[in-house]
C-alpha positions in Angstrom: 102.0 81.8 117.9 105.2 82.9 116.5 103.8 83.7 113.1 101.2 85.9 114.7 103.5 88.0 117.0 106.0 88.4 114.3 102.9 90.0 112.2 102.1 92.0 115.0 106.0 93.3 115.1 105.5 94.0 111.4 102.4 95.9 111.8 104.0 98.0 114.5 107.1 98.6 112.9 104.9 100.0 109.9 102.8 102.0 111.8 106.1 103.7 112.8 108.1 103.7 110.6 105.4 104.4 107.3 108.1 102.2 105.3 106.5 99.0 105.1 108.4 98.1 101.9 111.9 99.2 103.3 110.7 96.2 106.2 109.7 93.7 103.5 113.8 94.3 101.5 115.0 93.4 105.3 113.1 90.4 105.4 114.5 89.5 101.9 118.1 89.9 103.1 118.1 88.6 106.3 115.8 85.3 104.4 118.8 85.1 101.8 121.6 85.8 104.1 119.8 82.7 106.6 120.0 80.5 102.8 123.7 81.5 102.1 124.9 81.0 105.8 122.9 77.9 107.5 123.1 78.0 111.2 125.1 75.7 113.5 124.5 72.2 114.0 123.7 73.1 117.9 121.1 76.5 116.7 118.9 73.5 114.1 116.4 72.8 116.8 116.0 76.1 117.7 115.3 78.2 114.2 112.4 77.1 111.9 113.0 75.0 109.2 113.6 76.7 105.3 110.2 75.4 104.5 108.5 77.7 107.2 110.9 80.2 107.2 110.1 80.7 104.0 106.6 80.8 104.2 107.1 83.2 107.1 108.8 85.0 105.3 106.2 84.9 102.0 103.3 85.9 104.2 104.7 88.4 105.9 105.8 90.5 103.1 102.4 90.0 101.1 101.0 91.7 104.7 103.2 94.2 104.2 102.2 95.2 100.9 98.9 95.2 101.9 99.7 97.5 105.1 101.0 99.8 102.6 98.2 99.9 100.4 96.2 101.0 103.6 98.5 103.8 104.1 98.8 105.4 101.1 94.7 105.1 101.2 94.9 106.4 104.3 97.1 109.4 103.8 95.9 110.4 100.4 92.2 110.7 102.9 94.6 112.9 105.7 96.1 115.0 102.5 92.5 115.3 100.7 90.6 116.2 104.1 93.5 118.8 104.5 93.2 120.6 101.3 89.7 120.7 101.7 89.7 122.7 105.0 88.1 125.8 105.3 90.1 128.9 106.5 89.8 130.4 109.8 87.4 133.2 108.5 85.1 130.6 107.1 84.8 128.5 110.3 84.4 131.5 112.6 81.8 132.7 110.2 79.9 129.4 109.9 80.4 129.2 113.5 78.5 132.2 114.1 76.2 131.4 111.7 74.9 128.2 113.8 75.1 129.9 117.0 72.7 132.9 115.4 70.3 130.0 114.1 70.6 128.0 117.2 69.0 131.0 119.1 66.6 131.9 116.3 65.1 128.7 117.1 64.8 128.7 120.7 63.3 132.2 120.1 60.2 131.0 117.9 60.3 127.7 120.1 59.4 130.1 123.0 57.1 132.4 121.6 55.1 129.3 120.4 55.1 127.8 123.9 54.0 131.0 125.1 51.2 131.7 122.6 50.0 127.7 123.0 49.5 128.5 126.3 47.6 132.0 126.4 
């Protein structure tokens, strides 16, 4: 339960920040800083042991990485999809275009109804 909200946290805090590696280097410190600094006696029930803090630790930053992956996947589709946008002429003239064959069609569509039924 812990290990799946703390993945959840992650996955938000990627989403808003778009740094998922600056998250994974705080994980890393705040992991070393917990191995150079043990907690009190009275806080050992409470925080995981170094065994699953670790692999806490370990498995959230390979989710991270691949969060990032996804990203930069993601945003090289947003930045390609961008370049490849056609300028306001172009749409308004393709727009037109469809709108002109849209009523072509109904045209013939009605003729032939009316000359199938004469």
């Amino acid at each position: 339960m812990r290990q799946e909200k703390e993945l959840a946290c992650d996955k938000q805090a990627t989403l808003a920040t778009r740094r998922p590696l600056a998250l994974a280097s705080a994980l890393l410190k705040v992991n070393l800083y917990a191995i150079e600094n043990p907690s009190p006696l009275g806080m050992s029930n409470v925080l995981p042991s170094f065994a699953e803090m670790a692999t806490l630790t370990e498995q959230r930053i390979d989710q991270l990485y691949v969060w990032r992956t996804r990203l930069h996947s993601q945003e090289d589709l947003v930045h390609w999809q961008q370049e490849k946008k056609l300028s306001l002429p172009w749409q308004i003239s393709l727009l037109f275009f469809f709108v002109l064959l849209g009523a072509s069609i109904n045209v013939l569509v009605f003729y032939g109804l009316q000359y199938a039924f004469t």
